[in-house]
PLY file of the C-alpha trace (Angstrom):
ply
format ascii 1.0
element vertex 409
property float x
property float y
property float z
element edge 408
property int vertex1
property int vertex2
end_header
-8.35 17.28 -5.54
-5.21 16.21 -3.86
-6.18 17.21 -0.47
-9.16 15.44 -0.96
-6.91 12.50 -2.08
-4.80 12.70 1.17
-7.66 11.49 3.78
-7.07 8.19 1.29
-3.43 8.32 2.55
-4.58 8.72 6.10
-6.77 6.23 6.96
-5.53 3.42 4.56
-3.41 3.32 7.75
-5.76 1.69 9.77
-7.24 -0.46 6.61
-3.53 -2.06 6.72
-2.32 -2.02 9.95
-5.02 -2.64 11.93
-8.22 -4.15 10.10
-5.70 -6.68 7.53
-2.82 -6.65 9.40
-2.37 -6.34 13.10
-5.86 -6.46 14.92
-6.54 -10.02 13.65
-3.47 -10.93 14.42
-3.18 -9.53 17.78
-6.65 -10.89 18.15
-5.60 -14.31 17.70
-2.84 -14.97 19.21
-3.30 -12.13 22.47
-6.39 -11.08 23.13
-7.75 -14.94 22.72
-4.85 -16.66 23.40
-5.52 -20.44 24.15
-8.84 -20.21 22.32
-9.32 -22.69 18.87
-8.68 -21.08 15.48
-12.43 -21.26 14.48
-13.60 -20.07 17.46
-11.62 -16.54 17.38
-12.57 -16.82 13.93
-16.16 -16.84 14.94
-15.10 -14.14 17.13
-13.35 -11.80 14.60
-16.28 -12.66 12.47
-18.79 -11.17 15.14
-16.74 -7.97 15.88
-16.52 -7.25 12.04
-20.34 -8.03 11.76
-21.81 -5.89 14.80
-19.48 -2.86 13.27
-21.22 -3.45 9.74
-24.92 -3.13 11.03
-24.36 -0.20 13.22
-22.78 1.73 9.93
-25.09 0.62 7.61
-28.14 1.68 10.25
-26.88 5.08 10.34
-25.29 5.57 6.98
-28.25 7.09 5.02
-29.70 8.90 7.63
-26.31 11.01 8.56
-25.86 11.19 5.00
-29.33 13.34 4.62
-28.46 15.12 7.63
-25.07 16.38 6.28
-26.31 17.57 2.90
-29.01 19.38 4.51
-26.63 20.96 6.74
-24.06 21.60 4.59
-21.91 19.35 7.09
-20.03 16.53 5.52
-16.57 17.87 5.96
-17.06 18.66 9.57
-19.12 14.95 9.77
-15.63 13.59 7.96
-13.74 15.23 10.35
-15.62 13.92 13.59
-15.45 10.29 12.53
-11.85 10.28 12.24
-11.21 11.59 15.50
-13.42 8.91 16.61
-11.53 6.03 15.17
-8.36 7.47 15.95
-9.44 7.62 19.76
-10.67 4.36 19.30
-7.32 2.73 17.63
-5.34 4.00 20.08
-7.23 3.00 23.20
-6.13 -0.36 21.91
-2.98 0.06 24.19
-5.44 -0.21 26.89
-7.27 -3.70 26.52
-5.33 -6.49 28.60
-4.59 -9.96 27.55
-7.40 -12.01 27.03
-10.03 -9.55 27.01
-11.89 -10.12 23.75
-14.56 -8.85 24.45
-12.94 -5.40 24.87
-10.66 -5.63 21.61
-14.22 -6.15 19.70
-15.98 -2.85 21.22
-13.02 -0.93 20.51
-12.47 -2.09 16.81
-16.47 -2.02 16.66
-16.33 1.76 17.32
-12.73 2.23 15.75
-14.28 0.81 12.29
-17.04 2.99 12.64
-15.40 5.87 12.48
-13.02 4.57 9.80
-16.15 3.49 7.98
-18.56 6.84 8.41
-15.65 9.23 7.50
-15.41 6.98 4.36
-18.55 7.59 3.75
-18.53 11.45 3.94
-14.97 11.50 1.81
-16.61 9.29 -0.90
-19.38 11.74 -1.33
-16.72 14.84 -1.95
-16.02 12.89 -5.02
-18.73 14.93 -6.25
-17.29 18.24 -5.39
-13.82 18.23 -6.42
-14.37 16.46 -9.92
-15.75 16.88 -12.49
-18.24 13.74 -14.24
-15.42 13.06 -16.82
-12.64 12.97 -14.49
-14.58 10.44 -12.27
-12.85 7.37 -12.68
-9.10 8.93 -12.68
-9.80 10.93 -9.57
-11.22 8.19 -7.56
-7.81 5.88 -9.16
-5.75 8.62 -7.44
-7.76 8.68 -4.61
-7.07 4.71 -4.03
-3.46 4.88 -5.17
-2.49 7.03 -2.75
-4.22 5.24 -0.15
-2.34 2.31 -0.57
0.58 3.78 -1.17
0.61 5.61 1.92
-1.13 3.03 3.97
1.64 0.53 2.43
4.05 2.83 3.71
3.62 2.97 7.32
2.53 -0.84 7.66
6.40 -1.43 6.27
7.54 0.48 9.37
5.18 -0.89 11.86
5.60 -5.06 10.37
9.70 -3.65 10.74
8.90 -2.86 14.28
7.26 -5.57 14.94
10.05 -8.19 13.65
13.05 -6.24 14.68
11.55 -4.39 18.15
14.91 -4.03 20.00
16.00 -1.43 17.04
12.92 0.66 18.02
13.76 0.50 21.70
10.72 -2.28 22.19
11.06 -4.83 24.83
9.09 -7.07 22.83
6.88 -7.99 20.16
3.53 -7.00 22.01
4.78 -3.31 22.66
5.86 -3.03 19.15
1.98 -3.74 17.81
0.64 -1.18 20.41
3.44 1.25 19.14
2.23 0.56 15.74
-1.47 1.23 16.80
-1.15 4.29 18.44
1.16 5.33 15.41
-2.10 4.62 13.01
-3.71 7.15 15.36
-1.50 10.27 14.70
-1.20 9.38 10.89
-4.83 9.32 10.71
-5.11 12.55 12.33
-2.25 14.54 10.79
-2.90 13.55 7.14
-6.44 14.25 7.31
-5.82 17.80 7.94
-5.67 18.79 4.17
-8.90 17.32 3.51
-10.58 19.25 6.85
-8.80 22.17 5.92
-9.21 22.72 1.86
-11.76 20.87 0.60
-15.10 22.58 0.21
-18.80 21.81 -0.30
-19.92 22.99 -3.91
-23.12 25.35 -3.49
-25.99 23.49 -2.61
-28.06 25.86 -0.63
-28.27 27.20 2.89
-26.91 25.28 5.21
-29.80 24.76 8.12
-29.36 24.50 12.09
-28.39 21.36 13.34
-31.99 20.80 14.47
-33.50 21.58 11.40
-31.19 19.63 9.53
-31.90 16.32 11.56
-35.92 17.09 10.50
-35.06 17.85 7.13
-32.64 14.78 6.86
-35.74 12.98 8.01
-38.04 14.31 5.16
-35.43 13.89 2.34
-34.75 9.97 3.57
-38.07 8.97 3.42
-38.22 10.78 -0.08
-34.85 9.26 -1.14
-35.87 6.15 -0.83
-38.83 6.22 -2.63
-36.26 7.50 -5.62
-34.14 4.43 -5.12
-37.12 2.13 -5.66
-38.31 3.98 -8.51
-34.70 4.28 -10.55
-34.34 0.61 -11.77
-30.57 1.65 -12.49
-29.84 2.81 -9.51
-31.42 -0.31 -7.71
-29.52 -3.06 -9.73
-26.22 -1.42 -9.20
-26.60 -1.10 -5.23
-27.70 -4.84 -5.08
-24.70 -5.98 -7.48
-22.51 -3.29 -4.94
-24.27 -5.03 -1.80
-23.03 -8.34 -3.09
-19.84 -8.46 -4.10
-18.26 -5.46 -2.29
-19.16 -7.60 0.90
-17.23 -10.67 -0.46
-14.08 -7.69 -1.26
-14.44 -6.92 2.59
-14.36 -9.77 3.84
-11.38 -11.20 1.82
-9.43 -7.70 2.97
-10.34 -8.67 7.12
-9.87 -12.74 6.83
-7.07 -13.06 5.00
-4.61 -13.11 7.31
-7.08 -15.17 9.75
-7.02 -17.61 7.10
-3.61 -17.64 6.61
-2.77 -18.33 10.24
-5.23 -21.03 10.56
-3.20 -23.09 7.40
-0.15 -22.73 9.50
1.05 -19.84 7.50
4.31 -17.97 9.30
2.96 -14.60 11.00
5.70 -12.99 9.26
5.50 -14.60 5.69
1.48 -13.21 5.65
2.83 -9.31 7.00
5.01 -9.77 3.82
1.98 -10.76 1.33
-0.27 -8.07 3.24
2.59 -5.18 2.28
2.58 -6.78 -1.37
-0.64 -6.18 -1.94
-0.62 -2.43 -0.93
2.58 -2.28 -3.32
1.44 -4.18 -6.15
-2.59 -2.14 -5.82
-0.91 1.47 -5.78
-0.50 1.62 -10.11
-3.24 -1.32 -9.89
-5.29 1.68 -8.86
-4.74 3.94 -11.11
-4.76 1.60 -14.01
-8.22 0.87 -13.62
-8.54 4.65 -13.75
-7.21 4.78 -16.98
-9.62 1.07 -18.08
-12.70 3.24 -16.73
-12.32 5.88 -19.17
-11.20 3.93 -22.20
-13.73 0.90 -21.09
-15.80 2.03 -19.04
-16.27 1.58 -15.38
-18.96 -1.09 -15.30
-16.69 -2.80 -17.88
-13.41 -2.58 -15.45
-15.67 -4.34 -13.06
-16.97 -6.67 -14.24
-12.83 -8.25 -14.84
-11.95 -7.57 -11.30
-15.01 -9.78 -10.57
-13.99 -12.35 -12.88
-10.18 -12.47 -11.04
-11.89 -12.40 -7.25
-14.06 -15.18 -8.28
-11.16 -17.62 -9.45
-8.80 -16.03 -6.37
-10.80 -17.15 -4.05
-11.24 -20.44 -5.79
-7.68 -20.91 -5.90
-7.10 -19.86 -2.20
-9.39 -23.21 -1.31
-6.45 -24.97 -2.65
-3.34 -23.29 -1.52
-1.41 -24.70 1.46
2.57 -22.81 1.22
3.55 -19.48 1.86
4.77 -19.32 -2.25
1.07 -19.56 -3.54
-0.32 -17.26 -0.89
2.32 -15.30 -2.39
0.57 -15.43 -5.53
-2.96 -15.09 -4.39
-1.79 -11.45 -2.66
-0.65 -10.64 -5.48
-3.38 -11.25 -7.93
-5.61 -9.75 -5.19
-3.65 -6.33 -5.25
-4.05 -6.46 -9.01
-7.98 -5.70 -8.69
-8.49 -4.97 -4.81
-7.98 -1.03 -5.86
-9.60 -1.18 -9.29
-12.68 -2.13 -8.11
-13.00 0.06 -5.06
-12.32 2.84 -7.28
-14.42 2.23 -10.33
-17.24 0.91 -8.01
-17.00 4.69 -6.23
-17.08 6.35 -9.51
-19.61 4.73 -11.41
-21.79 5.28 -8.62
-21.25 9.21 -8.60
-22.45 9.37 -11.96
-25.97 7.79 -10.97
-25.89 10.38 -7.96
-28.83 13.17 -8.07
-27.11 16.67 -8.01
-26.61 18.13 -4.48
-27.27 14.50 -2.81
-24.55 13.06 -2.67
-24.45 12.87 1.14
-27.48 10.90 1.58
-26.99 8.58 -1.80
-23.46 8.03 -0.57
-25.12 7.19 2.48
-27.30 4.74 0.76
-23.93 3.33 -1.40
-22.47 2.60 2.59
-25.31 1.49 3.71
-25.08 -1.51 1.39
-21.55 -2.47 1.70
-21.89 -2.67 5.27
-24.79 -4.35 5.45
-23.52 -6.95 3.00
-20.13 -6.69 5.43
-22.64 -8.35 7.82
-22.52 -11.25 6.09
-19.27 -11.73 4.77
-17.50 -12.41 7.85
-20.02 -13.88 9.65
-20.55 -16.44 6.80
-17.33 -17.17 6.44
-16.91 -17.42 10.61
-19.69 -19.70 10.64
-18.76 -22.03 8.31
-15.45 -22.15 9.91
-17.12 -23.14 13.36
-19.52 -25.60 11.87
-17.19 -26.98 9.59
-14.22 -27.05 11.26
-12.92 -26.11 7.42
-10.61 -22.69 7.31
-11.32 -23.52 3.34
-14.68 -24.17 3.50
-14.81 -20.84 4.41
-12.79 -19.35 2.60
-14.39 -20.83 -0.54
-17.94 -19.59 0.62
-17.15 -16.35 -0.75
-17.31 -16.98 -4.33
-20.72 -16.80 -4.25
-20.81 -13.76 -3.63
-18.99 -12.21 -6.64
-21.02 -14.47 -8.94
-24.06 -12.61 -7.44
-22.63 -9.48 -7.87
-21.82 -9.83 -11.32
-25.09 -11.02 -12.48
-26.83 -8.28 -10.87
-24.51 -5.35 -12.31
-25.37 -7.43 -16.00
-28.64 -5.53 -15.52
-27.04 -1.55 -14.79
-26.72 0.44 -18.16
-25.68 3.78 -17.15
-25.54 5.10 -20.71
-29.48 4.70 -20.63
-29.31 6.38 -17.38
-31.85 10.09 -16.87
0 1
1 2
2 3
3 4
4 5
5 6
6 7
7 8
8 9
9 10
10 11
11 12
12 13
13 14
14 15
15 16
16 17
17 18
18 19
19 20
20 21
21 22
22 23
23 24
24 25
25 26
26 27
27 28
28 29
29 30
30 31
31 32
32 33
33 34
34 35
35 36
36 37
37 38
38 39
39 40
40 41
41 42
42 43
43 44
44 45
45 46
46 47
47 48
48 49
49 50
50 51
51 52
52 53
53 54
54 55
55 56
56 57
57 58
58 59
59 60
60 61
61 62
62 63
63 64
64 65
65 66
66 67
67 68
68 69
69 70
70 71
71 72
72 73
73 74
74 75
75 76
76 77
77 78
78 79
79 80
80 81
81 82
82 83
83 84
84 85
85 86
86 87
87 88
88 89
89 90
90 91
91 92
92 93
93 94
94 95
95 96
96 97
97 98
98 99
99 100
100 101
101 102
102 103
103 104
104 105
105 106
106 107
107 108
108 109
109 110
110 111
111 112
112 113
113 114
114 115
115 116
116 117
117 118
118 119
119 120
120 121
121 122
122 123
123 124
124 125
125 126
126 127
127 128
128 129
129 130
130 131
131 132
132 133
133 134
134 135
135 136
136 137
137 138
138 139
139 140
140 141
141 142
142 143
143 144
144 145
145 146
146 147
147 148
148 149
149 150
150 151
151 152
152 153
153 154
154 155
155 156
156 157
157 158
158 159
159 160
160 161
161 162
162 163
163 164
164 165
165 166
166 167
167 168
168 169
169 170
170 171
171 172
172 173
173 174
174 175
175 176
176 177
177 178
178 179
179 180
180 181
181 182
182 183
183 184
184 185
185 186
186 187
187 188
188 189
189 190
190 191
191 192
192 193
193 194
194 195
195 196
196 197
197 198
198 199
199 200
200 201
201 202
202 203
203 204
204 205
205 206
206 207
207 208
208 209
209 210
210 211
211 212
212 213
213 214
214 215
215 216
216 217
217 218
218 219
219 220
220 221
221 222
222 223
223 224
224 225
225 226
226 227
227 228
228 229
229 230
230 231
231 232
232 233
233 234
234 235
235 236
236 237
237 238
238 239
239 240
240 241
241 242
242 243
243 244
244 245
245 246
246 247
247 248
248 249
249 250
250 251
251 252
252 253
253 254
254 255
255 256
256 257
257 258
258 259
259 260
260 261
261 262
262 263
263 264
264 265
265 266
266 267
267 268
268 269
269 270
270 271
271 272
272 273
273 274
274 275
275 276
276 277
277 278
278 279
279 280
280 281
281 282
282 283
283 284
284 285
285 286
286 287
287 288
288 289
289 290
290 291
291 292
292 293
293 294
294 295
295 296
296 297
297 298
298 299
299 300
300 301
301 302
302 303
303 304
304 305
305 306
306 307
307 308
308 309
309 310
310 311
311 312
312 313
313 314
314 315
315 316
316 317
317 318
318 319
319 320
320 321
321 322
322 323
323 324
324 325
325 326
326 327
327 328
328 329
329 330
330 331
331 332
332 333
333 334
334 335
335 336
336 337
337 338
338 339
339 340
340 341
341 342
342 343
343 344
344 345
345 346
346 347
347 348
348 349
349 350
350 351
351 352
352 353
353 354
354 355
355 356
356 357
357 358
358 359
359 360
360 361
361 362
362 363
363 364
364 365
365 366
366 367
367 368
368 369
369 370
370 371
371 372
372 373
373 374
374 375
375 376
376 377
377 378
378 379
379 380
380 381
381 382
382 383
383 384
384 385
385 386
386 387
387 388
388 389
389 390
390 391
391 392
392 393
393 394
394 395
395 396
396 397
397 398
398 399
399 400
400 401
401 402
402 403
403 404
404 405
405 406
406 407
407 408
């Protein structure tokens, strides 16, 4: 269980670094420097986007393929080397190149995205259904606990670089990225190296296993039409995990288009990793005493007037706040979203349903960011945007109204 935990710890790095912190950031202000604040909004939106639709294309599919094959550690393991390869090819892309920055994160979040995929469905195998919720909690605590840890160092680079031996603030943020490389890679280790498949068959040849994959797509989604359960829950999932995404890769976009200080928002982003580590494993505890759907349904309740309140908010106090209150239920929901879903899981498919439970957070990531560039480009309204994403919780919520998982076969 802890191993498993530990790939949590390792690639939180590039959720805080990178996707929150630094990339949008460095996207901004380097790699479209001169260019309007909605436009590389627009931008950022795009790259975000295009990353979402080529995950959730692929998601199911490699799911099915890995079960069959008996492959989802090895498939966990090959992701992360691609978006550690990815994140530290960063170091490469000159100033001004956008376009270059946005294939790189593209692929970068790819990886980041399909090893989540493959780690979320090893819930399965080192829990048991019981321990669900409090497993998943640790899983999340320790991601932001760890991720929290090295974005302190890196922001510290990055506003003191002469103590690290920097010349100057841009080689401090490519120190920092190719330092979200090797703790990817090293921390992911115990993971690769302990966890274990629980027995679900022979594992076929590579070739068979794409046919096979094939076969049991096609048949798995036939299931997913037929459970009703399973159905609502992915919709309220595709919903309001998109407007959780998007709030995670804009905020500090939006932040820096109110006039925020860079430094004030590296502050709120390293709150929020601080304050969500016992969020986290709160929620754990709410899931088993409330249940999950229950736990959910309040973190909705908080995004929904967060994001409301962030339409209003123009000092670096209240944004403050708003991380804060974010890191409250950022965690919890992940979490109890992850384990509520294992328990509607079919035994020995939890590659491809985990596939499936990707498959609609990225596609609903498609969305997200490209709503909330577009209204900032139309608009010409950061808040506008901003505010947009309400919406999507309020959808969310009314669609998980309709999951009952103690009625669940």
């Amino acid at each position: 269980m802890l191993a498993w935990a530990f790939y949590d710890w390792a690639n939180s790095a590039f959720a805080t670094t990178v996707m929150a912190g630094f990339f949008p950031l460095y996207f901004k202000q380097y790699w479209n420097a001169g260019v309007a604040a909605t436009e590389s909004t627009f931008r950022l939106g795009l790259a975000n986007g295009g990353a979402s639709l080529v995950v959730a294309l692929m998601a199911p599919l490699i799911g099915a393929i890995a079960d069959k094959g008996r492959a989802r550690v090895k498939l966990l393991a090959l992701f992360t080397l691609l978006g550690a390869a990815m994140t530290a090819a960063f170091v490469l892309v000159a100033q001004g190149n956008w376009v270059a920055a946005s294939l790189l994160y593209g692929a970068a979040s790819i990886g980041f995205w399909g090893g989540n995929q493959f780690y979320d469905s090893l819930l399965t195998d080192v829990a048991a259904e019981h321990e669900y919720d409090l497993v998943s909690g640790y899983g999340y605590a320790l991601g932001y606990l760890g991720g929290g840890l090295l974005f302190a160092v890196n922001a510290f680079m990055v506003s003191q670089p002469q103590v690290f031996g920097f010349a100057d603030v841009g080689h401090a943020v490519q120190a920092s990225f190719l330092s979200v490389a090797v703790w990817w890679l090293l921390f992911t280790l115990p993971a690769v190296l302990v966890v274990r498949e629980r027995d679900g068959g022979t594992a076929l040849p590579a070739a068979a296993a794409v046919r096979a994959g094939w076969r049991e797509l096609a048949a798995t989604l036939a299931g997913v039409r037929r459970d009703r359960t399973l159905l609502w829950f992915l919709l309220a999932y595709w919903f309001y995990i998109d407007g959780v995404n998007t709030v995670i890769k804009m905020a500090v976009d939006y932040g820096l288009s109110l006039g925020l200080a860079q430094s004030s928002l590296i502050q709120a982003l390293l709150l929020v990793q601080f304050v969500a580590f016992p969020a986290a494993l709160g929620f754990g505890w709410l899931g088993q005493r409330l249940g999950a759907r229950t736990g959910i349904f309040l973190a909705l309740a908080v995004y929904a007037a967060a994001t409301g309140y962030a339409y209003f908010l123009d000092s670096e106090p209240e944004f403050f706040v708003l991380a804060v209150v974010i890191g409250c239920v950022q965690g919890g929901i992940q979490s109890l979203s992850r384990s509520l879903y294992g328990r509607l899981v079919p035994a020995g498919k939890a590659g491809e349903f985990f596939g499936f439970y990707n498959m609609m957070g990225k596609a609903a990531a498609i969305l997200g960011p490209l709503l909330a560039g577009t209204v900032a480009l139309f608009t010409g309204d950061s808040r506008l945007a901003i505010g947009s994403i309400a919406v999507l919780f309020v959808a969310g919520a009314s669609c998980l109204m309709r999951v009952r998982v103690e009625h669940h076969a």
